[in-house]
N, C-alpha and C positions, 0 to 999 in steps of 0.2 A: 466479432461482437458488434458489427456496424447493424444500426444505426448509433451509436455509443458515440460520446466526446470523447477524446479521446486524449486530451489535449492536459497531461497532469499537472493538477495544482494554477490551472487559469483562471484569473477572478473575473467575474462575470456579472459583480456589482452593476446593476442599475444606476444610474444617477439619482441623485433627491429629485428631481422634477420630475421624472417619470413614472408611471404606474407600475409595480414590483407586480410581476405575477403570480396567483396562490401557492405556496410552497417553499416559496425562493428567499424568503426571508429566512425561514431558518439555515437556508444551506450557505446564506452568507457568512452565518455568524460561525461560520467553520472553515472561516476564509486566514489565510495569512495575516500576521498583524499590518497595520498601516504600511508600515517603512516597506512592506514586501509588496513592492506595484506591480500592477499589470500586465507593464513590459518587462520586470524581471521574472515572472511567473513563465509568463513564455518562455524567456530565455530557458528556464530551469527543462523544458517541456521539449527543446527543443534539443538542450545538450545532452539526455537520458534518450532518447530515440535512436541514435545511432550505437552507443554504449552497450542501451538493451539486445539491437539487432545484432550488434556483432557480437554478443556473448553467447545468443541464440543461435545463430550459426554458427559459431564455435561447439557447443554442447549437443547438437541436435548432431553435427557432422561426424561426432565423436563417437557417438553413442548408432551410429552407423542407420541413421531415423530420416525417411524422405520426410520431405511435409506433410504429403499425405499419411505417410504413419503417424508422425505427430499428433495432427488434425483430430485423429482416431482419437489417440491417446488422453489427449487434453481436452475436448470439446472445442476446441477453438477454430475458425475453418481455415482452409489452407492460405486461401483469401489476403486474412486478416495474419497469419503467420509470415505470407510473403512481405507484405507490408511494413511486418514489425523489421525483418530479417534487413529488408531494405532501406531501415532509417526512416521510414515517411510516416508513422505511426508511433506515438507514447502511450503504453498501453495504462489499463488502468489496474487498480490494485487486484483487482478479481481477477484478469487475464495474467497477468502475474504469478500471480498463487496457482493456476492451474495447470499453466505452461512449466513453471516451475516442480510441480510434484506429479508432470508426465515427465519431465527430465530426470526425475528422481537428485534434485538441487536445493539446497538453500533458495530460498525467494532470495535474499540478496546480492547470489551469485551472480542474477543477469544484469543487478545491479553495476558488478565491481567493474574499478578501472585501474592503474596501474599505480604504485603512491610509493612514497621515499619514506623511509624509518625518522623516528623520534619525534615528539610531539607532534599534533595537529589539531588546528582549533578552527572548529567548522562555523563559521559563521551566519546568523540567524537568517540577515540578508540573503547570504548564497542557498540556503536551503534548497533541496529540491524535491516538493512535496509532492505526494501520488492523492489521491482521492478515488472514491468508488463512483459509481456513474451519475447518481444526481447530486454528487460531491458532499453530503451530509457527512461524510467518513473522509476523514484526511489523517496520515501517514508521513511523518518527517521523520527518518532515520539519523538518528545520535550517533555514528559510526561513517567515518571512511569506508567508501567502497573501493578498497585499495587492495580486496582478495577476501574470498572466499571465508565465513567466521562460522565455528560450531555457536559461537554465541552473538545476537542481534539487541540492538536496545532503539527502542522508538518512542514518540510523542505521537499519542492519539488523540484526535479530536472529533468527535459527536456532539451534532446541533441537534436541538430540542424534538423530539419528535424523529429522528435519525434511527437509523436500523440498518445495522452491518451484519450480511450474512458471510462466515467465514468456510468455506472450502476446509475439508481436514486435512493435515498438514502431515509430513512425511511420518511415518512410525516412529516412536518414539522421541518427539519433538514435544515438549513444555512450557505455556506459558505464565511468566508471573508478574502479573498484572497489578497495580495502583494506582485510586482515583485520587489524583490531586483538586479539582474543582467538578463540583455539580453530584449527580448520582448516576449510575449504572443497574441496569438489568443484564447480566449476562447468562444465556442459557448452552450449556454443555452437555451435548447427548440427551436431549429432551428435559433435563434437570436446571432451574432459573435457580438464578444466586444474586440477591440485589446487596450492592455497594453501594454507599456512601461516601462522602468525601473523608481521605487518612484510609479508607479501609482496602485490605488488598486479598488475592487470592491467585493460588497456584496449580495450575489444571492440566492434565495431559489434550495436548490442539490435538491427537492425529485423528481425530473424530470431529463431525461438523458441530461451529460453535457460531453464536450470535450475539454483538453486543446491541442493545435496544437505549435509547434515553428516553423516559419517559419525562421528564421533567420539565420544565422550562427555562432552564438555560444550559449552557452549553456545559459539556461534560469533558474535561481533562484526565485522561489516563497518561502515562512511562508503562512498557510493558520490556522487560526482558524476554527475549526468546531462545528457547533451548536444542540446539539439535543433537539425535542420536550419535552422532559423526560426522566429520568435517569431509566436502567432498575431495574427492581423490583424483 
């Protein structure tokens, strides 16, 4: 996916002295809150890169797939798979979803990392957000990546003017979605469904879906996500 940042959840705020270029405002406003700086942003970017490769070479070796089959399977080129596999690259939420449903995976699978039983309280701070390529779409997962889940729960954020194309998600995968702040356009299978703030809805993903913000400020969704079966 290169030319693509690739770098998830890096803040990329301008200074106030400087000239912001057309665009960039709104995809700030889909930035991390304050407390979450720049250098922890990195860090986050930096810790999911090797995480991601190793679970991807893990799955990809399993399921008995060079890269170049891969490659095929996902649209993604070998390239940028070597890359991921190798630590040097944090991909972005689009390479994600596609590497993930030619793995026939949960997206959070290539997330997971190894975790101890009994409470876990994830801290705002530590977060480790994905973003789509000119970052207007940012993804903070409410869940320990401590193993593999039929069930996901995330914080979505879309800045004004934002439009997230979603990839259809494995067969029988569902999502149920609420808008906490601002309004939504979400379109399903060629079919728009506008949300408003409180309102929610419950949609089968394994079909290509789109959230749009038309509005002017920033749109807050929670989306639970459903999988047919937990991987094996």
């Amino acid at each position: 996916m290169l030319p693509l940042d690739l770098e998830a959840g890096k803040d990329k705020r301008k200074p106030a002295s400087g000239k912001a270029k057309p665009g960039k405002a709104a995809a700030a406003k889909a930035a991390p809150p304050p407390s979450e700086t720049s250098n922890a942003a990195d860090s986050a970017a930096e810790d999911l890169a090797p995480v991601v490769g190793a679970n991807l070479r893990r799955f990809r070796t399993r399921r008995g797939l060079s890269l170049e089959r891969l490659a095929t399977a996902s649209g993604v080129s070998r390239a940028m798979l070597g890359q991921i596999e190798l630590g040097q690259s944090a991909p972005t939420i689009n390479l994600l979803h596609k590497i993930a449903k030619a793995l026939d995976v949960p997206y959070a699978a290539l997330l997971s990392t190894s975790g101890s039983s009994g409470p876990q309280t994830l801290r705002a701070t530590d977060a480790k957000i994905l973003t789509n390529q000119d970052r207007s779409f940012s993804s903070r997962a409410l869940f320990p990546f401590d193993k593999p889940r039929r069930v996901e729960f995330y914080e979505l954020r879309l800045a004004p003017g934002g439009i997230e194309n979603a990839e259809a998600h494995a067969p029988g995968t569902t999502e149920n979605l609420v808008v906490t702040g601002g309004a939504l356009e979400l379109e399903v299978a060629g079919d728009v469904h506008t949300l408003g703030t409180g309102d929610s809805i419950l949609f089968e993903a394994d079909v290509p879906h789109a959230y749009r913000n038309a509005g002017k400020v920033e749109t807050v969704m929670y989306l639970v996500m459903t999988y047919a079966q937990e991987v094996g």
